[in-house]
C-alpha positions in Angstrom: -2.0 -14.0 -9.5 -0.9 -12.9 -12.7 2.3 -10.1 -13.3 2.1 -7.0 -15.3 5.2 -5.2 -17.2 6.6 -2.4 -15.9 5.7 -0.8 -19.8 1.9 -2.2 -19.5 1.9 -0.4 -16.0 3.2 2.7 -17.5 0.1 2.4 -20.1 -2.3 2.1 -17.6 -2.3 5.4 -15.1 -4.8 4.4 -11.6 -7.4 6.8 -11.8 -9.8 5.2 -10.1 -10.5 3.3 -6.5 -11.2 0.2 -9.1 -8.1 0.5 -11.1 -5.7 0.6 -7.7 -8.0 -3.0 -6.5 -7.4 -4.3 -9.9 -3.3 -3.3 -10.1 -3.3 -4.6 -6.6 -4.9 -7.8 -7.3 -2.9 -8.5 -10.7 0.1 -7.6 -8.5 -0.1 -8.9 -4.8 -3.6 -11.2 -5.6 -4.9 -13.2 -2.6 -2.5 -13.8 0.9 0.2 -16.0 1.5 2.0 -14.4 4.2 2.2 -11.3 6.3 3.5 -8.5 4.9 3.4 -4.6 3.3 3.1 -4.0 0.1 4.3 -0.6 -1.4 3.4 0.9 -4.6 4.6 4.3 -5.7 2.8 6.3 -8.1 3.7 9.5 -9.7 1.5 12.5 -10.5 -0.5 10.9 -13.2 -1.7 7.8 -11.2 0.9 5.9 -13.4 2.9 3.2 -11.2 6.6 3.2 -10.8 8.4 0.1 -11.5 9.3 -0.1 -8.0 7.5 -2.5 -5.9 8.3 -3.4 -2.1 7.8 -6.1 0.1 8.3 -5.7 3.6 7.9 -8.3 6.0 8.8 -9.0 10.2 6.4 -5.7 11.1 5.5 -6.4 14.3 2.0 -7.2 15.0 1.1 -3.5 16.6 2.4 -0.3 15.3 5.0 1.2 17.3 7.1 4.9 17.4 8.5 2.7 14.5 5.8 4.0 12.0 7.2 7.8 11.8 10.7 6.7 11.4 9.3 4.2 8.6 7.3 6.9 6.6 10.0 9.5 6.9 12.5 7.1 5.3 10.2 6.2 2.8 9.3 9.6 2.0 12.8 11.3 2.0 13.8 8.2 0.0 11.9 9.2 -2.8 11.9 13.2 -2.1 14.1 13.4 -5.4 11.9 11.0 -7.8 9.2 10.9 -9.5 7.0 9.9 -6.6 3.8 11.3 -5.8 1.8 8.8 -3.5 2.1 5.7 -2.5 -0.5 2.7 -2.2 0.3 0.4 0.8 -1.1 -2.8 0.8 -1.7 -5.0 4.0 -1.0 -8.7 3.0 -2.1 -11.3 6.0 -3.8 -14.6 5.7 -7.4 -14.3 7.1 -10.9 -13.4 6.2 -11.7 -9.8 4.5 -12.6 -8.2 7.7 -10.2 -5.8 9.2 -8.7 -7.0 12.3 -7.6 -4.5 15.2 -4.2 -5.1 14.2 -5.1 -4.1 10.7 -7.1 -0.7 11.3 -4.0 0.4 14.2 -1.4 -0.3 11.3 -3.1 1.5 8.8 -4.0 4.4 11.2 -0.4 4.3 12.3 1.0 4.8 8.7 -2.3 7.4 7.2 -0.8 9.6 9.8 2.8 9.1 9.8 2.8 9.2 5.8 0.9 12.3 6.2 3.4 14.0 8.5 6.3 12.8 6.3 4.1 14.6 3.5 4.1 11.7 1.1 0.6 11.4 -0.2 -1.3 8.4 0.2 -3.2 7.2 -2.5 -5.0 4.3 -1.0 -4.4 1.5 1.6 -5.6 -2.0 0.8 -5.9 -5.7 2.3 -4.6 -9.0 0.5 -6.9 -11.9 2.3 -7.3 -15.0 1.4 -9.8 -14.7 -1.0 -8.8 -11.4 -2.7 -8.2 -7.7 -1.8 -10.3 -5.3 -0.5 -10.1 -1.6 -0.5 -9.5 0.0 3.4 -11.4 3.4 3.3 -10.5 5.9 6.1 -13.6 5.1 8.1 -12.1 1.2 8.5 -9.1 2.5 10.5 -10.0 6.4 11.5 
């Protein structure tokens, strides 16, 4: 895993599916423990030099997910925040697990209710990162 500069970041605006699996691959790169990832992007696909680790999520989704995507969404209400890329970090093969797909679920629709746009959800496995796309956890 290599690290990119919040100014090289600001060069480089995600305008692509490839581009958000490259940042995320440069940034997070292959598993070491479980955890979410949060990237925030503004309204040109350029990233924010914020970047958030969260871990101790418990292994299912809970009434916890709407009360997570509302704080993160009023949290960044007054920025320059447009969407957000979430990335799944767990140790493991590339397959989504169930645990996986319920997470992700959990969050597409609580994000959406909180109306903070989600760019794109992502896995960190042990051998790289692969993109989730809706029909993995919808």
């Amino acid at each position: 895993m290599t690290t990119i500069s919040a100014a090289d970041a600001a060069l480089l605006p995600l305008d692509t599916d490839n581009d958000v699996v490259a940042r995320v691959v440069e940034l997070v790169g292959s598993a070491l423990r479980r955890q979410v990832w949060l990237i925030f992007l503004d309204d040109s696909g350029v990233q924010l030099p914020l970047l958030i680790p969260i871990d101790g999520l418990p292994t299912w989704p809970d009434d916890g997910a709407a009360v997570f995507a509302e704080h993160v969404a009023d949290s960044t209400r007054d920025t320059d925040v447009a969407n957000v890329v979430i990335v799944w970090e767990r140790p493991g093969k590339a397959a989504p697990r169930a645990e996986d797909r319920a997470w992700a679920a959990a969050l597409a629709v609580a994000f959406a209710r909180a109306d903070l746009a989600v760019r794109g959800q992502l896995l960190a496995h042990d051998t790289g990162v692969r993109w989730l796309a809706p029909d993995d956890y919808l």
